[in-house]
N, C-alpha and C positions, 0 to 999 in steps of 0.2 A: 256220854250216853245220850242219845238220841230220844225225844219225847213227840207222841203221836200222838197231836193236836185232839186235840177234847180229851184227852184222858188222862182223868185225874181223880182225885179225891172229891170234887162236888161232881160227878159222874154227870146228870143231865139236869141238875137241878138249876143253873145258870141257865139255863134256854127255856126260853118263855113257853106259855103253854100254846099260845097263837103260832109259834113256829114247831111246835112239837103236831102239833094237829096238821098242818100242812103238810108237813112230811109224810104222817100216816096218810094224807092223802093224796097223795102222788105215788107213795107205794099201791093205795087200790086202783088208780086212775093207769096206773103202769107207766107212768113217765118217768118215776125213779125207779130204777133197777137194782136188782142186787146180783153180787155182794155189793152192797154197801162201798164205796168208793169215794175219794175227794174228787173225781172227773163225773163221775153217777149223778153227786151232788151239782156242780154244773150244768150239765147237759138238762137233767132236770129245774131248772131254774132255781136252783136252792144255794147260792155261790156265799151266801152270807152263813150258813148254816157248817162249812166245810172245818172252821176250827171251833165247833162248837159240838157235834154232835160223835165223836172221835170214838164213844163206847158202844157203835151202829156200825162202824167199819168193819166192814169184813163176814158180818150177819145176811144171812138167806132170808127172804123177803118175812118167810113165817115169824122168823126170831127176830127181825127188827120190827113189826108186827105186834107181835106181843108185848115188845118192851116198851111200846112208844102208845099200848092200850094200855097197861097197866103200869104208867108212869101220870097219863092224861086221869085215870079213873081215882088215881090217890088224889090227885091235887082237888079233883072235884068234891073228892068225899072230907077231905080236911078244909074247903070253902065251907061244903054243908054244914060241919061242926063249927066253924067260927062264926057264920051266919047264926046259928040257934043261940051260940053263949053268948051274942051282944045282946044287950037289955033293949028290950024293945021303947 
């Protein structure tokens, strides 16, 4: 059985948030295209990101989009929360 790369069980939690942000922006920039592609990923300069972001493939620019805002807006908001709980 065949496995297509980045999909798995830690879905995009492996790929850092600096590489998660990039990608949203080259999707607004239009230099990554959709769907979502391992060649998309090239062309648009993202050749590191190709077995890393596998649960993007195949998503329309809205839906990869959304996922790659509100994957960036968690990690933010669980920084917020562990920033408050250290003792100052």
């Amino acid at each position: 059985m065949s496995r297509t790369p980045g999909v798995g069980g830690q879905g995009l939690a492996h790929v850092s948030t600096a590489k998660l942000k990039r990608t949203l922006k080259r999707l607004h920039d239009g230099s990554l295209v959709c769907p979502i592609t391992q060649m998309t990923l090239v062309v648009a300069g993202l050749p590191d990101l190709v077995d890393e972001v596998g649960h993007l493939q195949g998503l329309d620019a809205r839906a990869a989009m959304a996922v790659l805002v509100a994957v960036i807006a968690e990690r933010a908001a669980l920084e917020k929360r562990l920033a408050k709980a250290q003792p100052a």
